[in-house]
C-alpha positions as CSV (number, residue, x, y, z in Angstrom):
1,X,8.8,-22.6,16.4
2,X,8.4,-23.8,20.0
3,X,5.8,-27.0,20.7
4,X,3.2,-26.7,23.7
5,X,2.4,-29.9,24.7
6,X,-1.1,-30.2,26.6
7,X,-1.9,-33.2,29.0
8,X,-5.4,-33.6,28.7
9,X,-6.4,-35.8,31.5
10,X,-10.2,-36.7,31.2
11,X,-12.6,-38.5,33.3
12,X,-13.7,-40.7,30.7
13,X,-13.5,-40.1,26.8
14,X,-17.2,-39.5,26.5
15,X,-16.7,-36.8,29.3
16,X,-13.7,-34.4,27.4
17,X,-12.0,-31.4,29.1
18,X,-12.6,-28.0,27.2
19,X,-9.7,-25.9,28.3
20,X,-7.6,-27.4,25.8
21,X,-9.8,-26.4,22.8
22,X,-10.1,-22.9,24.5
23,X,-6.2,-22.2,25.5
24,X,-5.2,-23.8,22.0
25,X,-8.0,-21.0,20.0
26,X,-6.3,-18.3,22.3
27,X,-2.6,-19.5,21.6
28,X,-3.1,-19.5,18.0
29,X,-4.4,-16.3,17.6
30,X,-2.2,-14.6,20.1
31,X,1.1,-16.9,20.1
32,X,1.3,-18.2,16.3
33,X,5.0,-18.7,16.7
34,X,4.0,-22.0,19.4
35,X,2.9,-25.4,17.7
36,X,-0.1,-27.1,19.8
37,X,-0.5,-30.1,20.3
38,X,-2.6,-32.6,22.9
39,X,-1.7,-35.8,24.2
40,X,-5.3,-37.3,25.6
41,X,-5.9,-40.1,27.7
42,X,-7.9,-40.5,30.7
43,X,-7.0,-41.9,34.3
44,X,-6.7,-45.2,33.7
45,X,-4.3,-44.6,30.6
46,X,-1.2,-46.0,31.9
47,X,1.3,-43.2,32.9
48,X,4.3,-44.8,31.0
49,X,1.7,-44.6,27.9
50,X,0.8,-41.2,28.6
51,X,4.6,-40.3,29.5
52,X,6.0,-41.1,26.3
53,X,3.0,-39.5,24.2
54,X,4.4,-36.4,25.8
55,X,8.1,-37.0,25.3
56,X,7.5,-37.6,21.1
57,X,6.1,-34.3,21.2
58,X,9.2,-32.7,21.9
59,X,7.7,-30.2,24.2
60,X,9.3,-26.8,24.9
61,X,6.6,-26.8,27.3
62,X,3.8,-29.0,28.9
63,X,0.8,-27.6,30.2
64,X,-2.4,-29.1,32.0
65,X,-5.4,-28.6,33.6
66,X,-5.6,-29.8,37.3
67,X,-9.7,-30.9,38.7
68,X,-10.2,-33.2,41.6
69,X,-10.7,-36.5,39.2
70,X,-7.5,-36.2,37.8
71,X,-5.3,-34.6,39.9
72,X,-3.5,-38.1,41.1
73,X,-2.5,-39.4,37.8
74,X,-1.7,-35.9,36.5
75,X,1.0,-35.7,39.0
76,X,2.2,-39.4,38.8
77,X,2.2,-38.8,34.5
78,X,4.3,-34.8,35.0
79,X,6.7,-36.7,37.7
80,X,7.5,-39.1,35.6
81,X,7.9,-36.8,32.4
82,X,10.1,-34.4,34.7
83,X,12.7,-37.4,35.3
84,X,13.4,-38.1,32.2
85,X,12.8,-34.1,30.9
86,X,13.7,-32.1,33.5
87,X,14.6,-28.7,31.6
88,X,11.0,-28.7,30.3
89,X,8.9,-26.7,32.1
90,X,5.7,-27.9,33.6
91,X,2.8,-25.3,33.8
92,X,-0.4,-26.2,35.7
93,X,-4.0,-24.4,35.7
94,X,-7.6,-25.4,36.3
95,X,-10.3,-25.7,38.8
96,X,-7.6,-27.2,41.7
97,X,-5.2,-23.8,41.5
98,X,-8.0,-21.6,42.5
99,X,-6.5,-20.9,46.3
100,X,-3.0,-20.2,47.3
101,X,-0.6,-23.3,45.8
102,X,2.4,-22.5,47.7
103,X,2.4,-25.8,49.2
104,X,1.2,-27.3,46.6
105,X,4.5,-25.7,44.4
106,X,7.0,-26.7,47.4
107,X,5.4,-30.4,47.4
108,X,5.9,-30.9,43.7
109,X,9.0,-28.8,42.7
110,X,8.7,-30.3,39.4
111,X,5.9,-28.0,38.9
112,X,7.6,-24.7,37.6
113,X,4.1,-22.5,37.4
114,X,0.7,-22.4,38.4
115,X,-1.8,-20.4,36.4
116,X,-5.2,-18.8,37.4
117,X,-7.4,-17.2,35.6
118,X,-8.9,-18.2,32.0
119,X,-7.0,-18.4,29.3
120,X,-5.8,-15.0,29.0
121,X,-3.7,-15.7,31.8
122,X,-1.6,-18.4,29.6
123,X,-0.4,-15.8,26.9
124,X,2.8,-14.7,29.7
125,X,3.6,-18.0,30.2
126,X,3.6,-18.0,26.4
127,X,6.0,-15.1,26.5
């Protein structure tokens, strides 16, 4: 069984993202043979702390959801993640991806996907 890991990177804890909850109901369903799990914190979780949430998972694969509050510690959390995991894909989605992100892929080659779309567009990546 292969382990999706996703970074769920809120605003505030009172203020929680619902993509996990709604790419996790569609993974289940659609991709039983992937364990979920979510590694939470918010923007002023430190990135080491959020880092090595990630790494315990043993991901086969991280995913996250980019907006414009969290996009800056997303990125410092997945660069430091990539360092020390590099063969682990990172796999982003969200609100920020909306446009064309070939710069954006070419300024964070860590980044090994973008997805748009809702969360039927998760279940190749899956694949």
């Amino acid at each position: 069984m292969k382990t999706a890991a996703f970074l769920e990177l809120n605003s505030s804890y009172s203020h929680s993202m619902l993509s996990n909850l709604l790419l996790q109901a569609r993974a289940l369903v659609w991709r039983p043979q992937w364990r979920w799990t979510t590694v939470a914190g918010t923007g002023k979780t430190p990135s080491a702390e959020l880092c090595e949430a990630l790494a315990r998972q043993k991901p086969d694969l991280v995913l996250a959801s980019g907006y414009i509050f969290n996009i800056g510690p997303l990125l410092e959390v997945l660069t430091a993640f990539a360092r020390r995991h590099p063969a682990v894909p990172l796999v982003l989605g969200g609100p920020n991806f909306l446009g064309d992100n070939a710069a954006f892929l070419r300024r964070w080659p860590m980044i090994r996907l973008v997805v748009r779309g809702d969360e039927a567009a998760l279940l190749p990546v899956l694949d």
